[in-house]
TIRO-2110 file (N, C-alpha, C; in Angstrom, 1 decimal):
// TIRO-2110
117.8, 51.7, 85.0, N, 1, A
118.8, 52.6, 85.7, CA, 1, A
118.8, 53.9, 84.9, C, 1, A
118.4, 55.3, 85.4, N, 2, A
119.0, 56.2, 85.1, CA, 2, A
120.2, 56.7, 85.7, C, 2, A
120.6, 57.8, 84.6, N, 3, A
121.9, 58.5, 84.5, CA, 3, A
121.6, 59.8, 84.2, C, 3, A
122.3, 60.8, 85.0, N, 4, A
122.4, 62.6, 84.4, CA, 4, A
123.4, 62.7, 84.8, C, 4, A
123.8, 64.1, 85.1, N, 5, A
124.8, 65.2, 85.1, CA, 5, A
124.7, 65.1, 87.0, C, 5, A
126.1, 65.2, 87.1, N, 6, A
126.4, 65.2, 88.4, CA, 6, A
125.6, 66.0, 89.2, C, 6, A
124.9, 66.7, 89.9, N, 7, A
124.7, 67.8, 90.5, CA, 7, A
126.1, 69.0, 91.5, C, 7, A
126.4, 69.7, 91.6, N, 8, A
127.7, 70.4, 92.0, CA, 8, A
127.2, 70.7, 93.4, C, 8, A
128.1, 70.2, 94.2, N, 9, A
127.4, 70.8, 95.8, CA, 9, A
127.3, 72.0, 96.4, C, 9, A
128.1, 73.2, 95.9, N, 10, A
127.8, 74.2, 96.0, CA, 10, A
127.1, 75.6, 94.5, C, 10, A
126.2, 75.9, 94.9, N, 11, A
125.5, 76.3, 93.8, CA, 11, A
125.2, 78.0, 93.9, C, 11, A
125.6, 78.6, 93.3, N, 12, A
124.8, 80.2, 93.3, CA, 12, A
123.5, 80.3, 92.6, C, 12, A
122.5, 80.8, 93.6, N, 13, A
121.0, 81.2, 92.3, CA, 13, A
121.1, 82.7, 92.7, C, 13, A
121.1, 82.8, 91.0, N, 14, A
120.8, 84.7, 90.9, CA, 14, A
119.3, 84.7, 90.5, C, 14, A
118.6, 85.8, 90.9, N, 15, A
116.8, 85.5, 90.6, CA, 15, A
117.0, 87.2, 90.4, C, 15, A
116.1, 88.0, 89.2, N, 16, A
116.2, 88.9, 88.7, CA, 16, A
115.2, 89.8, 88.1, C, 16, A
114.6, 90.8, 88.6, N, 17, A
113.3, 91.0, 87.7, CA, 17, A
113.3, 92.2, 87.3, C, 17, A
112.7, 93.2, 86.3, N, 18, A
112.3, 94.5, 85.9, CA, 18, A
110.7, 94.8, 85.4, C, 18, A
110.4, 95.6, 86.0, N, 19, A
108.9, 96.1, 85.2, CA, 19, A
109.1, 97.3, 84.7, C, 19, A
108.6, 97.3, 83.7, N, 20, A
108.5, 98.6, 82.8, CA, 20, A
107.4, 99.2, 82.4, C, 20, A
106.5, 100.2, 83.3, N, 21, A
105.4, 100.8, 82.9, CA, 21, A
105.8, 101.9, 81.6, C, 21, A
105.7, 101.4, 80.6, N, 22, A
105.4, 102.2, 79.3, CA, 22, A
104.4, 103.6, 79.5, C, 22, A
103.0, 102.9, 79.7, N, 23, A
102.0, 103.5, 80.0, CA, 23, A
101.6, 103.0, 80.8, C, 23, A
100.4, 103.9, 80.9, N, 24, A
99.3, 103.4, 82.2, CA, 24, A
98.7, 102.3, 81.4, C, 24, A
98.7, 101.7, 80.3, N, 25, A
98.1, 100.8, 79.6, CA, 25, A
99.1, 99.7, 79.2, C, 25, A
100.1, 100.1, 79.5, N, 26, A
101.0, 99.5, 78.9, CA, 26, A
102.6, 98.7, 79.6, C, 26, A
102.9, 97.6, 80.2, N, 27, A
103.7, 96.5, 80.7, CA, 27, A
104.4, 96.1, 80.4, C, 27, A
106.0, 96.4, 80.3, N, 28, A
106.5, 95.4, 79.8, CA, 28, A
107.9, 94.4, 80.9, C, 28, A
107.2, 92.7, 81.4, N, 29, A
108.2, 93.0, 82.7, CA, 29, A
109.1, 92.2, 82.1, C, 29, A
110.6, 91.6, 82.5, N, 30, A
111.4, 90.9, 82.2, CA, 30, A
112.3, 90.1, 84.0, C, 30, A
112.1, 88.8, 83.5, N, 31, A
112.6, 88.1, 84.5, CA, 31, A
113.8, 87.2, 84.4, C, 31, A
115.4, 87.0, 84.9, N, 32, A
116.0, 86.4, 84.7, CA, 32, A
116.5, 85.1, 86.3, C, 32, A
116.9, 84.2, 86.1, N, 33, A
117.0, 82.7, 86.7, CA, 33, A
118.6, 82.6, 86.4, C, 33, A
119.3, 82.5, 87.4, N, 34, A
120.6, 81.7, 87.3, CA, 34, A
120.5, 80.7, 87.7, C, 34, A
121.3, 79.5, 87.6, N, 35, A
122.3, 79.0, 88.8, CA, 35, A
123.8, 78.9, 88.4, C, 35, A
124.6, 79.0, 89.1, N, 36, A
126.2, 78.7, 88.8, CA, 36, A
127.0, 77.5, 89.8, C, 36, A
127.4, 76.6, 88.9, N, 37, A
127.9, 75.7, 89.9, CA, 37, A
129.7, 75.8, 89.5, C, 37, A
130.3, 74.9, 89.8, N, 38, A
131.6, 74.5, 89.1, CA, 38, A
131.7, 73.6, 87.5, C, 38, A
130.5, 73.1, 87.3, N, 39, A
130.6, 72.1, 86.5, CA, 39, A
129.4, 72.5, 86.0, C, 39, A
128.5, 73.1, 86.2, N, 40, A
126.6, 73.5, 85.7, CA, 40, A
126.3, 74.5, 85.8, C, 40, A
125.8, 75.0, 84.8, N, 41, A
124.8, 76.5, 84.5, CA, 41, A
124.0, 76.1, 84.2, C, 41, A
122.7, 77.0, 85.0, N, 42, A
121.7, 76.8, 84.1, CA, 42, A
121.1, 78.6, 83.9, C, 42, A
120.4, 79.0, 82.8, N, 43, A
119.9, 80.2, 82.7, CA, 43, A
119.0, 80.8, 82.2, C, 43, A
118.0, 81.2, 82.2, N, 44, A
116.3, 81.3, 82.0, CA, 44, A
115.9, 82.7, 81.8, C, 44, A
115.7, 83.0, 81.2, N, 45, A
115.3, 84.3, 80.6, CA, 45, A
113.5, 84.3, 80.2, C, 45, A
112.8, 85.1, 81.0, N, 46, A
111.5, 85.3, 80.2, CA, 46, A
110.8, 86.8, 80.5, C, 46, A
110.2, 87.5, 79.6, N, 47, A
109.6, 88.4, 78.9, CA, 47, A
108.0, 88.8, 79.1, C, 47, A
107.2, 89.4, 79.2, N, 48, A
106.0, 89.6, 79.8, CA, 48, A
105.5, 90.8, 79.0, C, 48, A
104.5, 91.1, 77.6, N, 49, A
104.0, 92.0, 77.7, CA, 49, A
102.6, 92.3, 77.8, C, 49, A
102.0, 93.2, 78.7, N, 50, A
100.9, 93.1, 79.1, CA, 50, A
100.6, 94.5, 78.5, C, 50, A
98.9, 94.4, 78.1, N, 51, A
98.1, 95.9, 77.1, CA, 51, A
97.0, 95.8, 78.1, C, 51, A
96.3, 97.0, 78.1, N, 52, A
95.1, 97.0, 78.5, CA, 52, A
94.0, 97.8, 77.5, C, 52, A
93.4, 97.4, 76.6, N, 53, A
92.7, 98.1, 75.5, CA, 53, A
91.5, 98.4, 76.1, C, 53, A
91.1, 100.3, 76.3, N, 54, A
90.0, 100.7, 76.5, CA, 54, A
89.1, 101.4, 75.6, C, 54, A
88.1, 101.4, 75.0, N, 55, A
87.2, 101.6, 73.8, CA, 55, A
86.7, 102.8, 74.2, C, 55, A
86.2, 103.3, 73.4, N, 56, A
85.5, 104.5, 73.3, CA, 56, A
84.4, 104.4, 73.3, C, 56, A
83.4, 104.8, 72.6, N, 57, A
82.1, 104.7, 72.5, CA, 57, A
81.6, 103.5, 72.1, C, 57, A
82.3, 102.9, 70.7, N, 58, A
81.7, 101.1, 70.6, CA, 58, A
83.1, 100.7, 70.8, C, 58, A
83.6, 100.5, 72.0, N, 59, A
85.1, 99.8, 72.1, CA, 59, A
84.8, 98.3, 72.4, C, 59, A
85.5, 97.3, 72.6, N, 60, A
85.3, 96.1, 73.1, CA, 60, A
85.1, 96.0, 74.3, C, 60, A
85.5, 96.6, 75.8, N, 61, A
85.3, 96.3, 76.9, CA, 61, A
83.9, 96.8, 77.1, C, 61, A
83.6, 97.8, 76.2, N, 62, A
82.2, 98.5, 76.9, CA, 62, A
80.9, 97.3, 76.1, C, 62, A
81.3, 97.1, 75.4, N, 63, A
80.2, 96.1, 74.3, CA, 63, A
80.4, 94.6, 75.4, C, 63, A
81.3, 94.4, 75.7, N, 64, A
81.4, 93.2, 76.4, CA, 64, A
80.3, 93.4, 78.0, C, 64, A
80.6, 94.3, 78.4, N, 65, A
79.9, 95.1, 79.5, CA, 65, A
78.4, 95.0, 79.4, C, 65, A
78.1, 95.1, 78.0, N, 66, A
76.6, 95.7, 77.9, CA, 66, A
75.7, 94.5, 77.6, C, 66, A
76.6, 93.3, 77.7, N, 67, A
75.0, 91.7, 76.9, CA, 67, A
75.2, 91.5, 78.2, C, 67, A
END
């Protein structure tokens, strides 16, 4: 037999996002998750940073490019 937490019958979900172009190389997005009950929260937070590194003459993408 399992057992949890009641579930609440009525429930709010908040869903939430932001992107932040820094640069043109540069990402930073942020995502938040509710729910709200009478008796239950739940709440979720997560973070995203995305780079895009372009090389110069011997950079990494271009050496990657060239075998």
């Amino acid at each position: 037999m399992m057992t949890g937490a009641a579930l609440d019958r009525d429930v709010a979900l908040v869903d939430a996002g932001l992107n932040f172009s820094v640069t043109d190389n540069l990402n930073i997005t942020t995502d938040y998750i509710g729910s709200f009950g009478e008796r239950l929260q739940d709440h979720t937070f997560a973070a995203k940073l995305r780079a895009r590194f372009q090389g110069g003459r011997h950079g990494f993408m271009r050496s990657c490019r060239s075998r």
